[in-house]
C-alpha positions in Angstrom: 117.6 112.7 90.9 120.1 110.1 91.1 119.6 109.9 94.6 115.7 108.9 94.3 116.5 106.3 91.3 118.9 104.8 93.9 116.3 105.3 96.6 113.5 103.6 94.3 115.4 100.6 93.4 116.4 99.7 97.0 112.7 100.2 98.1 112.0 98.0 95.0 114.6 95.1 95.7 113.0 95.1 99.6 109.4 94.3 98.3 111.1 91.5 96.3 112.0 89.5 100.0 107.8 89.9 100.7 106.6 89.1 97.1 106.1 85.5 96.7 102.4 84.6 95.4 100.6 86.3 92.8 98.3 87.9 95.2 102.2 89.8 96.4 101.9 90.8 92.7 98.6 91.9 92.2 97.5 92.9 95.8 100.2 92.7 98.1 98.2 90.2 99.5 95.5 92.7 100.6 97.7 92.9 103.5 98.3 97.2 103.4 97.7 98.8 106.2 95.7 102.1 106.3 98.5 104.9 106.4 100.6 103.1 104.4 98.5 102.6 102.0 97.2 106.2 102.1 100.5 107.4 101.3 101.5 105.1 98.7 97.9 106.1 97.4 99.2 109.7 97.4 102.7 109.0 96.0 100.8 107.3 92.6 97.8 109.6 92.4 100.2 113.1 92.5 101.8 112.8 89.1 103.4 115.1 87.1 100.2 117.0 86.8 100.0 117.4 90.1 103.7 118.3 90.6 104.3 120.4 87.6 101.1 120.6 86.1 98.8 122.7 88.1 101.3 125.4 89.1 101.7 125.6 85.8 98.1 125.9 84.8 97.8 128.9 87.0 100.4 130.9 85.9 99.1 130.5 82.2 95.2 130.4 82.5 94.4 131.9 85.7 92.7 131.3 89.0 89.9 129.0 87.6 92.6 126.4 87.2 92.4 126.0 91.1 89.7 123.5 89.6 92.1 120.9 88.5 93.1 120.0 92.0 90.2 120.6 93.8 88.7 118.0 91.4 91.4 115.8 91.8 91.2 115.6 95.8 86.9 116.0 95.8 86.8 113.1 93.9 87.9 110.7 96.8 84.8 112.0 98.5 82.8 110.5 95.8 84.9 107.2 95.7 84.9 107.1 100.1 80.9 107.6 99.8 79.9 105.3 96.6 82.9 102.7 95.2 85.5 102.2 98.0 83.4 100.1 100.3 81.8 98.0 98.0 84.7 97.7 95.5 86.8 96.0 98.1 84.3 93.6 99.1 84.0 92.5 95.5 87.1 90.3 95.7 88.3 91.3 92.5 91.6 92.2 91.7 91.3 94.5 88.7 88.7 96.6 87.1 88.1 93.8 84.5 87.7 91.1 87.7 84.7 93.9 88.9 83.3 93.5 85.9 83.1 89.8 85.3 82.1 89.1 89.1 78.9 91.3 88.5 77.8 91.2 85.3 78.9 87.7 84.3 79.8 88.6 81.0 83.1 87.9 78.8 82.8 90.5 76.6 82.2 93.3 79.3 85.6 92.0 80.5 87.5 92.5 77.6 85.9 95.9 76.5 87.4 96.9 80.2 90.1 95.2 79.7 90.3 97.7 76.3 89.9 100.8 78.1 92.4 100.0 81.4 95.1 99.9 79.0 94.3 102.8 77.1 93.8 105.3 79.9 96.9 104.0 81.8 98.8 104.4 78.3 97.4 108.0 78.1 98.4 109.0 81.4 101.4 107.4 81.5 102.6 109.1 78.3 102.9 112.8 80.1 104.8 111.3 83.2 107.5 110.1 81.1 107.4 113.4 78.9 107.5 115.2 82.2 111.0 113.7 83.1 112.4 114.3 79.7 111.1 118.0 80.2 112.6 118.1 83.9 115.7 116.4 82.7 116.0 119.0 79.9 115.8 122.1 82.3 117.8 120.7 85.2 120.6 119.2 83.6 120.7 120.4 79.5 120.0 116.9 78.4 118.3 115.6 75.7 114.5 115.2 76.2 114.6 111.2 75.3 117.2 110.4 78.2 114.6 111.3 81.0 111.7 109.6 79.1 114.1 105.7 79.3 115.5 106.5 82.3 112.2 106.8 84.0 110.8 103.9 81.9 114.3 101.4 82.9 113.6 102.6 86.4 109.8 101.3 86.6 110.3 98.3 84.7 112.9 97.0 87.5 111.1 98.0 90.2 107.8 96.6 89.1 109.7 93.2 87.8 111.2 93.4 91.3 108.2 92.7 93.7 104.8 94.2 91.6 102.0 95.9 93.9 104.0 94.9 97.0 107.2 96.2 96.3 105.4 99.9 94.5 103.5 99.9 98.3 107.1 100.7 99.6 108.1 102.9 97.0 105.4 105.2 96.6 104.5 105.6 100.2 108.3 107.1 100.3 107.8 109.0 96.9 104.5 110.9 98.9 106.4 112.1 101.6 109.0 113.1 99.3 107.2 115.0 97.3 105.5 116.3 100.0 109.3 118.1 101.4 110.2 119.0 98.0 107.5 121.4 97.4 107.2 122.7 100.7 110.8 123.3 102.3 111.5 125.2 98.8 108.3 127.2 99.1 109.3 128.7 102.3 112.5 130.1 100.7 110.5 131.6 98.6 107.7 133.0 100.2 110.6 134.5 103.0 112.2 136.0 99.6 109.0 137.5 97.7 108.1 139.5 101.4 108.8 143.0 100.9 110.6 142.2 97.3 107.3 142.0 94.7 108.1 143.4 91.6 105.7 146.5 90.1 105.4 144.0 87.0 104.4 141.1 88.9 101.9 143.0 91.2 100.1 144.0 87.8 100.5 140.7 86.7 98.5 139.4 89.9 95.4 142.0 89.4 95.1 141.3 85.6 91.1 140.8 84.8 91.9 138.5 82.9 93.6 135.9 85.2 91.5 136.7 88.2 88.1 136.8 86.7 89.2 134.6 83.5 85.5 133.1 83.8 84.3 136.5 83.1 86.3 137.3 80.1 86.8 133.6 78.0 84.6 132.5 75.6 82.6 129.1 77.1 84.6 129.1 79.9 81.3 128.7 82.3 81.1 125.5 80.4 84.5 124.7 80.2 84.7 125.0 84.0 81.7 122.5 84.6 83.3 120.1 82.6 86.7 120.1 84.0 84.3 119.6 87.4 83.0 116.9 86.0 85.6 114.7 84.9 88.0 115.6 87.6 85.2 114.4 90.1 84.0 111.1 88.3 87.3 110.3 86.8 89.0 109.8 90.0 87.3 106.6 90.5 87.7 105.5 87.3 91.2 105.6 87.1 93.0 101.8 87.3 96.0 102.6 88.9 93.9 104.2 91.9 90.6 101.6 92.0 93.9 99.0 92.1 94.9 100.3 95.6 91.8 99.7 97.1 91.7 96.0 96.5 95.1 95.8 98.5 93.4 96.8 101.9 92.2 94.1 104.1 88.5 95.0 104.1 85.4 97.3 103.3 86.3 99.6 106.8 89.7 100.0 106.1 89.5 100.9 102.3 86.7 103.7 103.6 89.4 105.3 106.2 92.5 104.6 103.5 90.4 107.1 101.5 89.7 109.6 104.2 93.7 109.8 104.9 93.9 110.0 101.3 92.2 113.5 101.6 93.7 114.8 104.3 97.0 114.2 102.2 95.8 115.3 99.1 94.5 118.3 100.3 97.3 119.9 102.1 99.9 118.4 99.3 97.2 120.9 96.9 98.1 124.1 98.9 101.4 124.3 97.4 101.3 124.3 93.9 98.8 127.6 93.6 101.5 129.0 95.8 104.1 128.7 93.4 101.5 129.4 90.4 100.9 132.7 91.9 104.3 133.1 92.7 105.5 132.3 89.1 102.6 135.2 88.0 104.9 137.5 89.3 108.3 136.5 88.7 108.0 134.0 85.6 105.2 135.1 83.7 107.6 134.9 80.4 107.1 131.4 80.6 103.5 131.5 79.9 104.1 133.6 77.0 106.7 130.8 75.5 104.5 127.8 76.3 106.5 126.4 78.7 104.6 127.3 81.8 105.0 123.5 83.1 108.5 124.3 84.3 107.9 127.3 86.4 107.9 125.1 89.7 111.8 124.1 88.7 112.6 127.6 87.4 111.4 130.0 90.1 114.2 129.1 92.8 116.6 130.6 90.2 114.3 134.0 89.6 114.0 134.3 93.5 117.1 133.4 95.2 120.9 133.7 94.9 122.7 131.7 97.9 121.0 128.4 97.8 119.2 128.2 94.6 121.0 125.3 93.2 120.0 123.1 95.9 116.6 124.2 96.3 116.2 123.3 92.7 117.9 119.6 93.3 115.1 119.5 96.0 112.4 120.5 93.0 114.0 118.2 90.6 114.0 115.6 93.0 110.6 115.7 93.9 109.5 116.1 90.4 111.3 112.7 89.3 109.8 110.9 92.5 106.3 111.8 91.2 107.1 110.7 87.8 108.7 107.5 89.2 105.3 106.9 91.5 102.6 107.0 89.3 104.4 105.8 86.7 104.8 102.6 88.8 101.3 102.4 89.8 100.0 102.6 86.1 102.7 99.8 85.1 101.0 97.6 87.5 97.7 98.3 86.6 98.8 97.6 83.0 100.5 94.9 83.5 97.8 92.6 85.9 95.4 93.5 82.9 97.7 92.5 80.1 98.6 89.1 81.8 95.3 88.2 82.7 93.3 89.2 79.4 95.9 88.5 76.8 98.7 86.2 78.1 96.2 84.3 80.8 95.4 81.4 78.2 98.9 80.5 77.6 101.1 81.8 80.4 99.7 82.5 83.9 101.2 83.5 87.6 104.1 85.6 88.5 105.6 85.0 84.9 102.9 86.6 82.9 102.7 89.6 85.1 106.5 89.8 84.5 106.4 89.9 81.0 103.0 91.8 81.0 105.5 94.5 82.8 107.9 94.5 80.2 105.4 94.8 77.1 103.1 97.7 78.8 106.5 99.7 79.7 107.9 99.3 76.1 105.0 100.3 74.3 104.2 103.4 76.5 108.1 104.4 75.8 107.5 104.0 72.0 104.4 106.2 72.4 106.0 109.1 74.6 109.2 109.1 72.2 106.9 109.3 69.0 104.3 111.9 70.1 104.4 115.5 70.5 104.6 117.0 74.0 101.5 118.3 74.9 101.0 120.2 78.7 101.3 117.8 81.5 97.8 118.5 83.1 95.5 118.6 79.3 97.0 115.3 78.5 96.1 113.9 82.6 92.6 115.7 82.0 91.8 113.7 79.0 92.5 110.7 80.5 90.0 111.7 83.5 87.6 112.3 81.2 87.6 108.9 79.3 88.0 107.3 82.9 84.7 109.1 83.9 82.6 108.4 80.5 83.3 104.9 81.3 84.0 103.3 84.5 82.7 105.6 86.5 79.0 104.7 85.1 80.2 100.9 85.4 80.9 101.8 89.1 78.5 103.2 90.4 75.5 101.7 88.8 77.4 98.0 88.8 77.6 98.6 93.0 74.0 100.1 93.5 71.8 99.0 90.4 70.8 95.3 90.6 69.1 96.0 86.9 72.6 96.2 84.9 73.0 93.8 82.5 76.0 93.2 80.3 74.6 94.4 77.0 73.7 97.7 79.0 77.1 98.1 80.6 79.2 96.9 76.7 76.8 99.7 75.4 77.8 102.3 77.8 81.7 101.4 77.6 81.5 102.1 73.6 79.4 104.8 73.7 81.0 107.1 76.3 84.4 105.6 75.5 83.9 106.3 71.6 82.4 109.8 72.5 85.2 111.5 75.1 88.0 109.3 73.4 87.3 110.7 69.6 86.8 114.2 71.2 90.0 113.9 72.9 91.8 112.7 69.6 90.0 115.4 67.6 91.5 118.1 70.0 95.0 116.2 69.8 95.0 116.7 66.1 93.7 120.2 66.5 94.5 121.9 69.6 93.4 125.4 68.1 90.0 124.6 67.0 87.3 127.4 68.7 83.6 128.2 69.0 81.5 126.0 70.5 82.5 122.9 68.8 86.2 123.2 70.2 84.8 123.8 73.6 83.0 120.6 73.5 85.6 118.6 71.8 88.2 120.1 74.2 86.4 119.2 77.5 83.5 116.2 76.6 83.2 114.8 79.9 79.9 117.2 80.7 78.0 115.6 77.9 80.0 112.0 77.6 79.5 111.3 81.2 75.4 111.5 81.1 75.5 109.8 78.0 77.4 107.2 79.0 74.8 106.5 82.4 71.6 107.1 80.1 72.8 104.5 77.4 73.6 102.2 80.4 70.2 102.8 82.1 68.4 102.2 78.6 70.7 99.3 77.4 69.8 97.3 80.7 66.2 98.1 80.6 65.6 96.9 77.2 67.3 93.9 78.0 66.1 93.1 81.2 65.8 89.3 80.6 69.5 89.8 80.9 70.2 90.2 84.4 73.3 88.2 85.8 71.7 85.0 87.2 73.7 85.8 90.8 73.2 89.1 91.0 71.3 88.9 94.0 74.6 86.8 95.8 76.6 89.7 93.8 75.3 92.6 95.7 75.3 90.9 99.0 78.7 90.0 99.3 79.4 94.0 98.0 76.8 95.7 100.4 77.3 93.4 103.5 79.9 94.0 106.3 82.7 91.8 106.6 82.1 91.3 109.9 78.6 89.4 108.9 79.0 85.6 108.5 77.5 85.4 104.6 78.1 83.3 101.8 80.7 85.5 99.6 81.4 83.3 97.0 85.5 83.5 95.9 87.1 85.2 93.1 90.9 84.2 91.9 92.5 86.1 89.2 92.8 83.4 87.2 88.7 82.2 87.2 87.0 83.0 84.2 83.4 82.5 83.5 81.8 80.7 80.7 81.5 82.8 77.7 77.3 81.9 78.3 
């Protein structure tokens, strides 16, 4: 673990030699190149949920869990087809920046503004309670040491060198991640051949954790839902719509995001591995609630010779995701924050800077204060406010000439209000059943259509509203670069009037 913070830093101080302008900050001067930017795409997007998480999820709730990261990688497919494209020929260099180049409209800005910071804040808090948990496990300490060491360890390396600086970094932290779940998982795959336990081989053909669809209450619905928001929230998400504005154009985002899946989906193998694996030789740790660590204890359960540094390799991968995505929400906190709140007083790479700072110290205050929750609940609720709200931005802001801002403001509160009160609701009371705590629990298949019909109606019924350039709007996002059209510009530092 020591190793990767050292690792990280170095990376970190390298970007700093490239990063010069604010577009190094924001974009790294849309300058990425396709595999790099794939991986470093990879390193942010496979967080603690992904490391931890899903393995996890497996051991305690069965094989419907699979869901989680099929979800997770599927919903590139909808982003490559619909948003990738498009969203990089925007210009823009945030989510807010989409939404004031194609609505023309302040206050649509600022409510995305609003809801940028609050789903980075919500997924950041589980990465940082993820190291305190891994730190806890490894190496005995106290849970708050991982949570500050992680959040000291982004803040330099995002003050270092910003978007270009966490290209390095995370690209690395994939590939990392990548050998610390698989060379482990051999190990153990040569050491549960021939040695499966008569408790674990019942454990694997329980009806209840093969068929759990067939045997918990609303889980059919439960199941859609999870579908849903893991599918739409993707591209929703700021820390992951923020890499696609660092590519040089429309062609290269589209075959950043087809790597991407390739990646994704053979990084996803892995954890059901060891979710199955921990079924059968860790199945106590479901029982005490702390399923999340079964990926750092199973080495021990397995192996004799050669445990210890398996598990380094674990722990080492498991920091590197925290450390990754933990970077890339930074980022996208802090290019919101020093646009939308210090932009009228303090601009450049000196607001971003101290943009950094605030974002990092607030999301420690908030991991310290609130109660650990499991890794991948706490990412699925933030995929579900991600999908109740930009996603219907998105995708009817690209293809829908007929969105007006008093349609999309209406649409941000309501599906924003609806998934984020559910989601507090079930943080207050994680036990509540019956229908209502099936809805409350997962909202995205009921917030997300909401969301697009109160968009949909909003815009219709004020049609005389429709953005005065919306026809120069969706050319420059529908036209090839390779066409010689009038664009228009967009700097992160233009604002429109508040007419």
């Amino acid at each position: 673990m020591a190793l990767v913070t050292a690792a990280t830093i170095l990376l970190g101080t390298l970007g700093l030699r490239f990063s010069r302008t604010t577009s190094d900050f924001y974009v790294a001067s849309r300058s990425a190149g396709r595999l790099s930017n794939a991986s470093a795409i990879g390193g942010e997007y496979l967080s603690a949920a992904s490391f931890l998480g899903v393995a996890g999820l497996v051991l305690a709730y069965g094989v419907d869990m699979l869901w989680y990261p099929v979800g997770w990688t599927a919903g590139y497919l909808v982003l490559l087809t619909l948003v990738a494209a498009p969203l990089r020929r925007s210009g823009a260099y945030t989510l807010p920046d989409f939404a004031e180049v194609r609505l023309e409209s302040l206050p649509v800005r600022r409510l995305a503004s609003a809801f940028v910071i609050l789903i980075s804040w919500l997924y950041l808090i589980p990465q940082l309670q993820g190291a305190g948990l891994t730190l806890q496990v490894i190496a005995g300490a106290p849970e708050w040491v991982g949570i500050v060491l992680v959040g000291v360890v982004v803040l330099l390396n995002v003050l270092s060198g910003g978007m270009r600086s966490i290209t390095f970094v995370q690209a690395f932290q994939y590939w990392l991640k990548l050998t610390a779940l698989f060379v482990p998982l051999l190990f153990l795959l040569a050491a549960w051949r021939g040695n499966e336990p008569d408790a674990g081989r019942a454990a694997l053909h329980d009806p209840n954790w093969l068929l759990p669809l067939q045997s918990q209450p609303h889980a059919l619905y439960l199941t859609y839902s999870i579908i849903a928001a893991t599918f739409l929230g993707t591209m929703g998400l700021p820390h992951v719509v923020l890499r696609f504005y660092t590519n040089p154009d429309g062609t290269a985002a589209r075959r950043t995001t087809l790597l991407v899946l390739c990646l994704l989906g053979f990084f996803y193998l892995m954890p059901a591995l060891y979710g199955v694996l921990g079924r059968m030789y860790a199945s106590d740790l479901a029982r005490s609630g702390r399923f999340d660590t079964v990926v750092l204890v199973l080495p021990g359960r397995l192996l004799g010779e050669g445990a210890d540094l398996l598990g380094a390799l674990l722990a080492a991968g498991a920091f590197a995701a925290f450390l990754s995505t933990s970077s890339g929400l930074t980022v996208a906190v802090a290019g919101v924050v020093s646009q939308d709140i210090l932009g009228g007083r303090i601009r450049g790479v000196r607001a971003f800077r101290i943009a950094t700072a605030l974002g990092v110290a607030v999301a420690l205050l908030l991991a310290l204060a609130s109660r650990v929750i499991s890794v991948a609940s706490t990412v699925g609720w933030a995929f579900a406010i991600a999908a109740s709200t930009f996603c219907p931005l998105l995708i009817l802001g690209i293809w829908w000439p007929r969105l007006t801002g008093v349609g999309a403001a209406a649409g941000l509160v309501v599906g924003g209000l609806a998934s984020g009160t559910a989601v507090a609701l079930t943080m207050i009371d994680a036990g509540r059943g019956g229908w209502l705590g099936a809805l409350l629990t997962e909202p995205a298949a009921w917030s997300v259509p909401l969301a697009f019909a109160t968009m949909i109606v909003g815009s219709l019924l004020s049609a005389h509203r429709v953005p005065a350039n919306v026809a120069r709007t969706m050319v420059r996002l529908h036209t090839p670069e390779s066409l010689d059209v009038d664009r228009g510009s967009w700097h992160p530092e233009r604002r429109v009037s508040p007419s």
